[in-house]
N, C-alpha and C positions, 0 to 999 in steps of 0.2 A: 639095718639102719632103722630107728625108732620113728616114727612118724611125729611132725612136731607142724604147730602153728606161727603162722607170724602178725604179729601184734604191733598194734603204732597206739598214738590217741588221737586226737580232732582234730589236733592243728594241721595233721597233714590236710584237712580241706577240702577233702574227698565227698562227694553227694554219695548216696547209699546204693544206685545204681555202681559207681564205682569200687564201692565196698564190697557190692555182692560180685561182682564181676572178679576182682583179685582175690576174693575169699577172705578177708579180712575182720579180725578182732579189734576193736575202735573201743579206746578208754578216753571218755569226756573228759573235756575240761571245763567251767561254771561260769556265767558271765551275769554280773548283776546291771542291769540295765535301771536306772531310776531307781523304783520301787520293783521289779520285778527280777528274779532270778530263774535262770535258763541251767541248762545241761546242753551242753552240743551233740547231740544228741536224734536221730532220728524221732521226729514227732514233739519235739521239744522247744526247739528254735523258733523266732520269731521269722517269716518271710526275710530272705535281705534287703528290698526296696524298705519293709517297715523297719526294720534294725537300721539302717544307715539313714534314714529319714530322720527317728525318733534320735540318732548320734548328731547328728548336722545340727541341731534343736539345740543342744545343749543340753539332755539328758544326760549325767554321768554313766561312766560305764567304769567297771572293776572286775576281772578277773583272778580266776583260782585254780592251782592245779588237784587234779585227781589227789588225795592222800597215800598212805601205803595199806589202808585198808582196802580201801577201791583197787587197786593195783592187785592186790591178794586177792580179793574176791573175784578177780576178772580171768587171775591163770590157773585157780588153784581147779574148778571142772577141767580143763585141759588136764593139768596134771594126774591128778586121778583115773584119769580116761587113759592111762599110759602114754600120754603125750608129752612132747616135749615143745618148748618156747623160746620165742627169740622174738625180743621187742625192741622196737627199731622208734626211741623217744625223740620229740621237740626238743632243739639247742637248749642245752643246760645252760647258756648265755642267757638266755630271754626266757626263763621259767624253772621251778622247781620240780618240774612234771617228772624230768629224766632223775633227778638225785631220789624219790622218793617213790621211783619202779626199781632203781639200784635197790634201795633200803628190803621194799617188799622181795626181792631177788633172791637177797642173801636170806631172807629169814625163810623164804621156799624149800630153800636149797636144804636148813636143818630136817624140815619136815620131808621132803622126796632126796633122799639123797643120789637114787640111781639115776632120777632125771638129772637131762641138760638146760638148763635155762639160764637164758643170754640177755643182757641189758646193753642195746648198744646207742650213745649220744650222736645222734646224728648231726651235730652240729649245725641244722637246716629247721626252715620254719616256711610253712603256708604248704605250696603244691610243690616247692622245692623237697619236703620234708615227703611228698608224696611220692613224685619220683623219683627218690631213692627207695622206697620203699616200693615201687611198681618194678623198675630194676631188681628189686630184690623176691620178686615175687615169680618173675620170667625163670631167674636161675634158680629157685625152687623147682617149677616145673620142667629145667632141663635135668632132674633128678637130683641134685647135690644136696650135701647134706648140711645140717646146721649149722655146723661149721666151715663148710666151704661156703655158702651163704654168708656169714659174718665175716670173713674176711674177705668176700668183693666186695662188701658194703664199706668196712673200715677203707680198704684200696680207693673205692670209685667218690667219697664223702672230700677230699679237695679239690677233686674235680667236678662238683656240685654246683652250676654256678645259678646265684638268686641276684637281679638286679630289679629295682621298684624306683615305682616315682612315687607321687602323693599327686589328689587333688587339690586339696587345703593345705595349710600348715597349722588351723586352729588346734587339731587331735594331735601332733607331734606336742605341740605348748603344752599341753594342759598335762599332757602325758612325760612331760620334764624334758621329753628328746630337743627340743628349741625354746631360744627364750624370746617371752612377747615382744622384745623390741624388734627381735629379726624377724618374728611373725607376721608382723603389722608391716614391715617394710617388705617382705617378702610378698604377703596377700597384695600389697600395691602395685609393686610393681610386675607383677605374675610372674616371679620366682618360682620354680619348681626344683626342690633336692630331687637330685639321682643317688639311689643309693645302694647297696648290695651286703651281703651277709657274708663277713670275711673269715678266716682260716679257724678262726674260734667263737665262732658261732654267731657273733655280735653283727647286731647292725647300723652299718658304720657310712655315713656320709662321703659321698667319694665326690661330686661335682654340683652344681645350679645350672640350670634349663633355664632361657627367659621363654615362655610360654609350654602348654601342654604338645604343641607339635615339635616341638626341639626335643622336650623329655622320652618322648615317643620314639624319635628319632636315636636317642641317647642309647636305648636300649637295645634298639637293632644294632647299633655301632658295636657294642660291647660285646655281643652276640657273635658277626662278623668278623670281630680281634679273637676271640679266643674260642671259636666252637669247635670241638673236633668231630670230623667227618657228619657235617650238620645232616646232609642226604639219607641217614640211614638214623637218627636222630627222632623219636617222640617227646614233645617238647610237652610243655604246658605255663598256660599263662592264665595268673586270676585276677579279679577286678572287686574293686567296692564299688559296686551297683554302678557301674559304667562298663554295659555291654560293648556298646557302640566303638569303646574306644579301644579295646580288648581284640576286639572282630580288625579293626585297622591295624594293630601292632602283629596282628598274625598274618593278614595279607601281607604287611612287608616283608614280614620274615622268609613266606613262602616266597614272595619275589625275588626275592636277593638272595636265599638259602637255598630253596627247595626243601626244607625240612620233610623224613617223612610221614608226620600227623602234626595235627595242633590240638590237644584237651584246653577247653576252657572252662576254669569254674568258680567259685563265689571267692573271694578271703574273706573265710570266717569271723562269724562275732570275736573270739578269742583275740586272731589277729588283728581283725578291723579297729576293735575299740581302743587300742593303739595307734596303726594307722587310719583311720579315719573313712569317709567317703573320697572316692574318686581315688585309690590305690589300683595300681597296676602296676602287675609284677611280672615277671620272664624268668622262665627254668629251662636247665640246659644244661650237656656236657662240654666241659672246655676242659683246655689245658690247666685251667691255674682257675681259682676262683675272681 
C-alpha cells in the first residue's frame, strides 16, 4: 500500500497546534476585510477578538475559495514524492472550494497516472468539517488504506451532525441569509435562529430561541435527540469570540452526556464573516443529521 496524505482547507477551523497534531495539509481560503486581505492561514489572520471586533463595526467582509492552481500546487510535492491524496473539502453548498480541488484532481490524475487521488465533499463546514476529518485521520492510523478511509468518510458524513446559533442577526442580513425587516424585529425582541447544516450541505434554518440561554439550551436538546453513543464521542464546539458561552454549552453537554472530550476552537474569518460575532456551534455524531 502506497503511503498517501490527507488534505482539507481552513474552514475546517482547526488552530495549527491541531494541524500539526493530525498531521495535516491545510489549503486556505481568502477573506477581505475592509481594505485588507487575509489568507487563513497560519501567521496570516488577524487575532479573532480583532476580526470579530473590526466585523461588529461594520467593516465589510468577502470571501474566496482557493483556485485549481493553489489546489495543484498544494498536492502536486506529495505527488512527486510517490504519494498519494485524499482531500476531504468544505460543503460544496456554501463554497466553490470542493468543485475547483475536483477540477485541480482530474487534471493531476493526466499528469500521475499511477497515483490515487481522491476529492471527497464533505458536505460539513467549521469544526463539523473538522471532525470528520479528525475521524478520518484515527482510521488512517488504524492502518487503512485510502480507500478504506473514503468510504468511512462518505458512510459517517449523514451522520455529521452541525447545529449553530448566532449572536446577532446583522451578519446573517447583510450576508442575504435574513431580511432587514426580520433583523430588526429579531435584534428586538432577542430572537436567536437555531440552525444546522442538512443532508446537502446547506445551512438551513430549523427553529427561533427567545434569548441566548434557550438557543444554548436548543443545541444540547438536539444533541440529546439524536447522539449516538455520546460517552465514547469527541465532540467539538466553536465560537465567534464568545468563549464564555462555548465553555457553558460544554459543561451542559458533559452533564447530561458525559461526552468523552470537548475541543473548543475559533469559527474562522471564512466562516464567521457569514456568520458573524457571537456564533456558536456543536459537532457530533448522531443518527440523522
Amino acid at each position: 500500500m502506497r503511503d498517501y496524505i490527507i488534505a482539507t482547507d481552513s474552514c475546517c477551523d482547526f488552530d495549527e497546534n491541531l494541524i500539526r497534531e493530525l498531521d495535516l495539509t491545510v489549503i486556505p481560503l481568502s477573506v477581505h476585510l475592509g481594505q485588507d486581505h487575509f489568507r487563513k492561514a497560519p501567521g496570516e489572520m488577524p487575532e479573532s477578538h480583532v476580526f470579530y471586533t473590526r466585523l461588529s463595526k461594520g467593516e465589510p467582509a468577502q470571501t474566496s475559495a482557493p483556485n485549481v492552481e493553489a489546489f495543484k500546487d498544494a498536492f502536486r510535492p506529495f505527488l512527486e514524492a510517490g504519494k498519494d491524496v485524499l482531500y476531504l473539502g468544505f460543503s460544496s453548498a456554501l463554497s466553490a472550494t470542493y468543485q475547483n480541488a475536483a477540477m485541480a484532481v482530474e487534471e493531476l490524475r493526466e499528469a500521475f497516472p499511477d497515483a490515487v487521488i481522491r476529492a471527497v465533499d464533505t458536505l460539513c463546514a467549521s469544526m463539523g468539517q473538522g471532525l470528520l476529518v479528525d475521524l478520518a485521520v484515527q482510521e488512517k492510523r488504524k492502518g487503512k488504506s485510502l480507500e478504506e478511509v473514503a468510504s468511512f468518510v462518505q458512510e459517517t458524513i449523514p451522520h455529521l451532525c452541525h447545529w449553530f446559533t448566532v449572536g446577532y442577526l446583522s451578519q446573517l442580513r447583510r450576508g442575504g441569509r435574513l431580511s432587514a425587516g426580520k433583523a430588526i424585529v429579531g435584534n428586538l425582541l432577542n430572537i436567536k435562529p437555531v440552525l444546522h447544516v442538512d443532508n446537502e450541505g446547506r445551512l438551513v434554518p430549523m427553529e427561533s430561541a427567545k434569548g441566548r440561554k434557550k438557543s444554548v439550551e436548543a443545541l444540547v436538546r438536539h444533541m440529546e435527540e439524536t447522539a449516538i453513543a455520546p460517552e465514547t464521542q469527541r465532540i467539538y464546539i466553536s465560537h465567534g469570540d464568545c468563549l464564555g458561552d462555548a465553555e457553558v454549552l460544554a459543561a451542559a453537554i458533559q452533564s447530561k452526556l458525559g461526552v468523552a472530550s470537548v475541543t473548543i476552537g475559533d469559527v474562522g474569518p471564512v466562516i464567521g464573516a457569514h456568520s458573524g460575532l457571537g456564533t456558536l456551534a456543536l459537532f457530533f455524531l448522531g443518527k440523522e443529521r
